[in-house]
N, C-alpha and C positions, 0 to 999 in steps of 0.2 A: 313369726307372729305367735306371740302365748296366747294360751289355752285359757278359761279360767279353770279347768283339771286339774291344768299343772300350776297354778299360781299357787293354789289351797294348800296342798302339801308344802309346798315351800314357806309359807306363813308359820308353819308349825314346829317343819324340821329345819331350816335356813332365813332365819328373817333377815340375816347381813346381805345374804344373795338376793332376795326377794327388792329389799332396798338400792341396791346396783343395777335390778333392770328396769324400777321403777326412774330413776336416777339417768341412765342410760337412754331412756323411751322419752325423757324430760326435756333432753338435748335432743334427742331426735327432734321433738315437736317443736322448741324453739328454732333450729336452724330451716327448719322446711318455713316455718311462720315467717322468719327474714325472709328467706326465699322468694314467697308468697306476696309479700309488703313490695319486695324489690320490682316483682311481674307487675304486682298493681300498679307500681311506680312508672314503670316501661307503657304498658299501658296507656295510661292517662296523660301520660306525655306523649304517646302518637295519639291520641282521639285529641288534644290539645293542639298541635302539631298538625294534622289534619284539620280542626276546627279554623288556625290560623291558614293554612293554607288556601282551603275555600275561599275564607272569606276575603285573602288578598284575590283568589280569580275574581273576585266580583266587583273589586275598583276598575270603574272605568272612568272617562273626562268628566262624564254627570254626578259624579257621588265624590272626586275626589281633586288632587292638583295635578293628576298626570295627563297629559296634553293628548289631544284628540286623534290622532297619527297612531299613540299607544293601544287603539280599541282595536285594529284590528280588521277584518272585514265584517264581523257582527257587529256592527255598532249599534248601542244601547239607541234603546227608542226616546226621542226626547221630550225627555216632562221637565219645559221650560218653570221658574219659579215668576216668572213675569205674568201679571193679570191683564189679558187683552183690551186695548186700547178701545175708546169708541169711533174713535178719528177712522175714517177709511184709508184702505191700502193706498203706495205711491205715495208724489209729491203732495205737501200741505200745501196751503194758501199762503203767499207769500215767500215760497221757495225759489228760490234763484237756478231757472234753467239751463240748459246750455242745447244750444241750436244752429246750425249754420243761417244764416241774413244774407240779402244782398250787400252789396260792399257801393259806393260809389264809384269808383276810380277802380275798375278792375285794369290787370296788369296789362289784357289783351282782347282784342276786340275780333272777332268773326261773322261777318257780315252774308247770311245765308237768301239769295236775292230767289223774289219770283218770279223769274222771267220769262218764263216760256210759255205753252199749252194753261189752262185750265184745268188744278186738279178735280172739280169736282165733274169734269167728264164731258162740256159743254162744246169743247171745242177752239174756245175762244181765246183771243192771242194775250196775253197781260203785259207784256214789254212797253207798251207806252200807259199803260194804266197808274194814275196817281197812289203811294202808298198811304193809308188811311192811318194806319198806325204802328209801334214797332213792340213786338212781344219779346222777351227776353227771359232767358235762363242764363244761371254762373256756375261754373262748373270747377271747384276747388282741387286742386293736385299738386304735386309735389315737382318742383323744377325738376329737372336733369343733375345731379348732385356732380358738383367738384370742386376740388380746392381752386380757391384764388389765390394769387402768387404775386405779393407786392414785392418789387427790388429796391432796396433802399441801395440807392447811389452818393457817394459822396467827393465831393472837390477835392481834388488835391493840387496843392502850387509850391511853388516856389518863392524863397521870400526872400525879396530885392536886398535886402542889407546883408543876411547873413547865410541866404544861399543852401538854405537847408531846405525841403520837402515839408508841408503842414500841409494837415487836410481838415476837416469837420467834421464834425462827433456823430457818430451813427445814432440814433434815440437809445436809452439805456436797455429798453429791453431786446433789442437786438443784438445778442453777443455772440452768433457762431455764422460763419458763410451761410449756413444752411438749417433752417429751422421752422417749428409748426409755433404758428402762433397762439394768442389769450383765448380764440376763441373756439380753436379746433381742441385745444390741452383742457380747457373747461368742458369741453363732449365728454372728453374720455374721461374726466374725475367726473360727470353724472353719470356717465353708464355704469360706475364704477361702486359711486358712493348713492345715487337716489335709485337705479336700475337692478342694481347688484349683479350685476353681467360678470364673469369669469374672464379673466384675463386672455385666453384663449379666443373666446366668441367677440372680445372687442376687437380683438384683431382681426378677426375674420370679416368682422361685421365692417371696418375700416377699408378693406381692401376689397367689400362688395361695395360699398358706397361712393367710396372718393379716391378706388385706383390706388392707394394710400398702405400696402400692407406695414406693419410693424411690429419692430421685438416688444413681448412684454416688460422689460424691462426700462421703454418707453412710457410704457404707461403707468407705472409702478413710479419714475420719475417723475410725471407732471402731480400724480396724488403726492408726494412728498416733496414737493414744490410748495403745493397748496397746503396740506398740515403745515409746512411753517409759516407762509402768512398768515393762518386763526389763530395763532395764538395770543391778541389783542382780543378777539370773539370769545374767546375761551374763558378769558379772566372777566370780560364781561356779562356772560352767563353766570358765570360762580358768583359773583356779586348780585346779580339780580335773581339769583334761586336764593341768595342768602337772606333775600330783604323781603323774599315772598312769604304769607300767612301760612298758606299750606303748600310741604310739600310732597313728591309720591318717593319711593326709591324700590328699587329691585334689584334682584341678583340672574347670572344663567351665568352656565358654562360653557367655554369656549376652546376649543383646540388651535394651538399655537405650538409652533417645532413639537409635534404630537404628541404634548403632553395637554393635561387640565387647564384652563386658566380661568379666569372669572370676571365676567362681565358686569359691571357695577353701571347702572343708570339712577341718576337725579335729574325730576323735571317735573315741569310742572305744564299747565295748558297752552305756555308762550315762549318755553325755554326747556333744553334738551341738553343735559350735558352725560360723558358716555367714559367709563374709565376701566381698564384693564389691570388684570394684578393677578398674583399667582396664590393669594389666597381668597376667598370669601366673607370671612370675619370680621373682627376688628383689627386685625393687623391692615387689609386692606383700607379699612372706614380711616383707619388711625394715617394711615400712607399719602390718601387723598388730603387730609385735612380740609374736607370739605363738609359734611355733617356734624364733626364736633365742634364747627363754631356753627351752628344752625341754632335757631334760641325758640324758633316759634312749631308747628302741629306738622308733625312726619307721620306719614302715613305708609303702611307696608305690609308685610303678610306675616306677623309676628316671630321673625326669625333672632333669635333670642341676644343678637350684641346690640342691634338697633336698642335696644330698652337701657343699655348700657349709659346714653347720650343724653344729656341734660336739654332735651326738648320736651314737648308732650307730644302726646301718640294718639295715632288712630290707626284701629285694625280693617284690612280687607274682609268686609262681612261677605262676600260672594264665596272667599274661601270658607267660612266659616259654615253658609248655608252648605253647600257641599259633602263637608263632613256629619252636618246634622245629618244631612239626606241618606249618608251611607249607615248613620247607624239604624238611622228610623226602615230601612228598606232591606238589611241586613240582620242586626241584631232585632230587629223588631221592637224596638221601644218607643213608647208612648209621646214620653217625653219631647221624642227628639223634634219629631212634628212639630209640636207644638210652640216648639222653640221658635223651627222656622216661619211658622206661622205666623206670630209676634213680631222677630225681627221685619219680616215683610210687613205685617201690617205698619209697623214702625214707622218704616220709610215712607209706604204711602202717604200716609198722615204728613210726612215732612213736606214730601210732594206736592200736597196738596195746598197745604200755608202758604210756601212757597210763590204757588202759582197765584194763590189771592195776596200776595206781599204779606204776608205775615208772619210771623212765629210761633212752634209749639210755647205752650205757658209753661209756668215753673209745677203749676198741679199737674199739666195731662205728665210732663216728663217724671214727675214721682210717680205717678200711677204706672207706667212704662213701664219703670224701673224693676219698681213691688212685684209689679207681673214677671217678668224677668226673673228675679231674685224664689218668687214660688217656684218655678218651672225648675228652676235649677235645684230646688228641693228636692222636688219629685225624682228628679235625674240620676240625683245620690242616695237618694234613697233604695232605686231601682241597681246603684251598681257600688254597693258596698265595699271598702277597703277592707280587704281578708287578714287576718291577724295571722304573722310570719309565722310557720311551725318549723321547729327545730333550731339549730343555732343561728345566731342572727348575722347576716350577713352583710358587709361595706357597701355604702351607694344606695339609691333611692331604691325603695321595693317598685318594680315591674310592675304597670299598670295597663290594662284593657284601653283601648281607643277612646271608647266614651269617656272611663275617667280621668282620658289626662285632657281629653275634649271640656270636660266640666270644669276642671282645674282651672283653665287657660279663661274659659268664659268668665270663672269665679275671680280669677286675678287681675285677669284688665278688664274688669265690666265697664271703668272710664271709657278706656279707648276704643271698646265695642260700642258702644252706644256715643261716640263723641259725637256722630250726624246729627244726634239727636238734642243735643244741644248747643250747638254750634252749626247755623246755615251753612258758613264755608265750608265744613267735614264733607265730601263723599262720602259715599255709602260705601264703594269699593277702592282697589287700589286700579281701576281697570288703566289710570292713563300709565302708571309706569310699567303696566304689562303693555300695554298696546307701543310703548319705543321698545321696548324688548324684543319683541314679535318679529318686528322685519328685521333685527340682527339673527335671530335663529334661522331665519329664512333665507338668507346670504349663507349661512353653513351649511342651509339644506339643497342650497344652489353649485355652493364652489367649493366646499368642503371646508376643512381648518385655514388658518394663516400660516405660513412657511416661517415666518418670524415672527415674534414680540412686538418688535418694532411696526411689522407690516398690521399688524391687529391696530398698535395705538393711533396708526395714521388710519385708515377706516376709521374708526372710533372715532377720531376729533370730524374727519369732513360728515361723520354721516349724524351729527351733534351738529353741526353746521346747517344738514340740506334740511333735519329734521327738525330745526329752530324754523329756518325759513320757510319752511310749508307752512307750520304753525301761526305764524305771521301773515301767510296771505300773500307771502310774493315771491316773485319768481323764479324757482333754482337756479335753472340754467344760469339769468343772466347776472344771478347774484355770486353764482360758480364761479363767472366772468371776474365779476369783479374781486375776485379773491385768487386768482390766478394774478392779477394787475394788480396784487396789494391794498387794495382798497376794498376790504370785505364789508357786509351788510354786518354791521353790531347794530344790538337792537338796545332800544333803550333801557336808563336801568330802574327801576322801581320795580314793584308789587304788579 
């Protein structure tokens, strides 16, 4: 370290030397300066890095799209976005109960006589006393379960001219000495495809019921019996989601010979179709050829090849309230509230037209709008795009949640607000999460598929059982009749 002592002399007698420590100490203080810039640097990317990390601990099911299973055993306290109802708890007026009745014609009759003593302690004999009337209870249970075992027999003769042996045709679906019939192989495709039972437990549960044990490989038989009799079901689904106003579509992933695969659902309130593929994308969307010929209002949770398709769009705003809610609860912004506050009021107003037959007008949905369009001012205002320092670098500049939040809201404000102009739009995409749902729910039961192939059969029966619930009628016996070829296709139109 110099002096100023020793510097003065040097100024006098060596100013060439005096300039080389000057010169020296110049470089000294620039390289420590990088140095310094670089720790800042280190720094601010772990307080940054850290700022990210937090804030990913604090997505939970309420603030974001990751599913309720991921929270945990703390689970977040729920601040529903739904405004309580004035309707009282339970069934409404006019809800269709379900209750056990008497029956007419019950199976069996038990006739409990009084014939002895006096219960009420008198003494007195009742055996020849007239009965005044008969009280009655029906007591519902379940037979003694087992298989019925029809033998189909057939003639066999001789025939007088040419001396050869003929006999008579056994019915066609009788083809092996030994076999389970339409209505026992339709059990095992519902427990299969509406129950989601594991191939294990059908069998178990087979050989607790009806004495009946069996290889999985029986049952995996009678479901890929029945996938190839829908596929008449199948093409009739896809015509009638094609010709429907609105429809929903989704994506999940699915494990199949343990690798990825990806569950594609299209469906709407009265049709469920359910498609498998090894990508997610548009290679998949493109594979199916089932949404690029789709011409009218898809709805879905803005996953960016959907936008690709020559429909129009509507966004799941339940995701979107979500994301609002994490910035508003997280980053603390004003905005974000507000936002949700709007879109909710949004829908009520739709809600409410609705319920008096009517429409928002062409003014309130401009004013909507306007409101809208302010709030998402304020939004960008609150979260300004930083101007690149240093050399510019390939690909979108790296954006904060809110702002690619804003972006998203700023580029499809159509298909955000399509409820709002259009009665058919939903608010959300809740129906093709809800046929979603109980496929993730069979993985959470049975784990992956062993094959490709064993995924697409699930997939078509359970687009089958979930068309006909949707419908109102029967699985089982409609299971029947798709075992017997003659499956339930539903009509096709809108």
């Amino acid at each position: 370290m110099w002096e100023r002592e020793q510097l003065l002399p040097l100024a006098h007698t060596d100013p060439e030397g005096l300039i080389d420590i000057i010169l020296a100490l110049q470089e000294q203080i620039q390289l420590l300066q990088q140095q310094v810039q670089t720790l800042r640097e280190e720094v601010n990317g772990y307080h940054k890095r850290i700022e990210e990390l937090e804030a990913r601990s604090k997505l939970n099911s309420s603030n974001s799209s990751k599913p309720p299973s991921s929270d945990g055993y703390e689970k977040p306290r729920p601040k529903s976005l739904r405004v309580k109802s004035e309707r009282p708890p339970g069934g409404q007026p006019g809800h269709p109960g379900s209750t056990l009745r008497f029956v007419d014609n019950p199976d069996d009759f038990v006739m409990h006589e009084l014939d002895g003593l006096c219960p009420c302690g008198c003494g007195s004999d009742l055996r020849d006393e007239p009965v005044i009337r008969y009280e009655k209870r029906q007591v519902f249970d379940l037979p003694p379960q087992k298989l019925a075992v029809t033998e189909h027999q057939i003639e066999v003769k001789r025939c007088p001219i040419s001396g050869c042996e003929v006999s008579a045709s056994f019915p066609e679906d009788v083809h092996a000495p030994v076999q389970y019939g339409p209505r026992f192989n339709a059990w095992l495709v519902y427990e299969r495809g509406q129950q989601l039972m594991p191939l294990e437990r059908i069998s178990q549960m087979s050989a607790d019921l009806f004495g009946a044990p069996m290889s999985e490989a029986t049952i995996e038989a009678a479901c890929a019996h029945t996938y190839d009799r829908l596929s008449a079901f199948e093409d009739q689904v896809v015509e009638s989601i094609l010709r429907s106003p609105v429809v929903h579509a989704d994506e999940t992933g699915l494990r199949a010979e343990g690798k990825l695969q990806w569950l594609h659902v299209v469906s709407t309130p009265l049709w469920t179709w359910y498609g498998v593929h090894a990508k997610r994308g548009g290679d998949a969307i493109t594979h199916f050829n089932l949404l690029p010929r789709f011409a009218e209002r898809l709805i879905h949770d803005c996953w960016s090849p959907y936008f690709k398709l020559g429909c129009s769009h509507g966004l799941c705003n339940a995701h979107l309230l979500r994301e609002l809610k994490y910035v508003h609860e997280v980053h603390l912004q004003e905005w974000a509230k507000q936002m949700v506050d709007l879109l909710a009021g949004m829908y009520r107003s739709v809600e409410a037209a609705w319920a008096d037959g009517a429409v928002i007008t062409a003014i309130e949905c401009a004013s909507w709008v306007e409101a809208c369009r302010t709030v998402l001012q304020e939004g960008f205002a609150a979260n300004p795009l930083s101007s690149p320092v240093g050399p510019k670098r390939r690909g979108r500049p790296k954006r904060t949640k809110a702002q690619n939040l804003l972006a998203r809201l700023e580029e499809h404000e159509s298909s955000v607000l399509a409820f709002l102009h259009d009665p058919r739009v939903p608010f959300t995409n809740n129906q093709a999460e809800q046929d979603v749902r109980m496929m993730k729910v069979q993985q959470k039961i049975s784990g992956g598929f062993r094959t490709i192939r064993g995924a697409q059969v699930f997939a078509r029966i359970r687009s089958y059982v979930s068309t006909a619930r949707k419908n109102g009628r029967n699985v089982f016996e409609d299971l029947t009749a798709a075992v017997q070829g003659q499956p339930f296709i539903p009509a096709c139109g809108p």
